[in-house]
C-alpha positions in Angstrom: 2.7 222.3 17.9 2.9 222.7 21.6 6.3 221.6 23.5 6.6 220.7 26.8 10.2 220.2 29.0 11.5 218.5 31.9 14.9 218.4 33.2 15.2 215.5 35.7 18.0 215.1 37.6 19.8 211.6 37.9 23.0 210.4 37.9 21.8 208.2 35.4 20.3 210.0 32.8 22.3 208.1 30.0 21.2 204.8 31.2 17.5 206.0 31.2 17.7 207.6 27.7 19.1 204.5 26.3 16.9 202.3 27.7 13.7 204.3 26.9 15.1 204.0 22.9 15.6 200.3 23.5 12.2 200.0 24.5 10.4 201.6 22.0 12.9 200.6 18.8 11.0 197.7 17.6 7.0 200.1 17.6 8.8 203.5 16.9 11.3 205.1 14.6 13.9 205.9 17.0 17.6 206.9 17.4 19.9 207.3 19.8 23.7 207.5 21.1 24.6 207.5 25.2 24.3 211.0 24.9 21.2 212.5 22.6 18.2 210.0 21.7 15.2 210.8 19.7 11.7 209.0 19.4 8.9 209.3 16.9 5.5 207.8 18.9 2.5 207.9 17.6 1.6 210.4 20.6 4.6 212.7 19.2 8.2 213.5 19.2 10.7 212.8 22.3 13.8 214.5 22.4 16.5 213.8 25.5 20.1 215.2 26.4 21.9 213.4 29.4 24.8 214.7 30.9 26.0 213.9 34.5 23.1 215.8 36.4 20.3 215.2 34.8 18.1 213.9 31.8 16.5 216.6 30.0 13.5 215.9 28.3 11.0 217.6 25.2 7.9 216.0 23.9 6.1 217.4 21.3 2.5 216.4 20.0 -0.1 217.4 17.9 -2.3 219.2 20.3 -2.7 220.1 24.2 -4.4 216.8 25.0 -1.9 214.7 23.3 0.8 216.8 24.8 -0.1 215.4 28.6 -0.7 212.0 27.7 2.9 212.3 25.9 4.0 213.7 29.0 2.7 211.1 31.1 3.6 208.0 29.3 7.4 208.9 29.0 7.4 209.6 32.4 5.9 206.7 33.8 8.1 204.6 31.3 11.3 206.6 33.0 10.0 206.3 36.2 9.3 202.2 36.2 13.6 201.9 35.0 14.0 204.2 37.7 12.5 202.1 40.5 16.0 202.5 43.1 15.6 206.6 42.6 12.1 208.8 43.2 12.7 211.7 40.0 10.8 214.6 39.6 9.1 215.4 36.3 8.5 219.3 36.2 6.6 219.8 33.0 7.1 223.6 31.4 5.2 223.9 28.9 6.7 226.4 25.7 4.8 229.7 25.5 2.6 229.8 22.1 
């Protein structure tokens, strides 16, 4: 399945990973701590990591298509808690 990543740097990576989970807890199986959260959408898996520089990010879907619509729903969803700070989504997609 392809796998796409995006490190995004913030100083507030924890509080965006939290409050993507919190979002999408009551339509998606999802868990999450301040540090590591995880998301099952229909779309495909989210995985982050925060740490102090940035909020790294790996979506997961089905197929290429799904993969960019994955890619840009969690990053418009980021982006509108995000609305003090302009971040930078840099997809990479995995080889294979």
């Amino acid at each position: 399945m392809p796998t796409s990543r995006a490190d995004v740097v913030t100083g507030q990576a924890s509080k965006y990973l939290q409050q993507l989970c919190k979002h999408w807890a009551h339509k998606f199986p999802v868990a999450f701590d301040p540090a590591h959260g995880t998301i099952e959408l229909s779309l495909g898996r989210t995985v982050m990591d925060a740490d102090a520089e940035a909020l790294h990010i790996a979506v997961t879907a089905q197929d290429a298509e799904a993969l960019e619509r994955l890619e840009t729903v969690v990053a418009d969803h980021i982006k509108r808690f995000a609305f003090r700070e302009e971040l930078v989504f840099d997809w990479k997609r995995d080889a294979g």
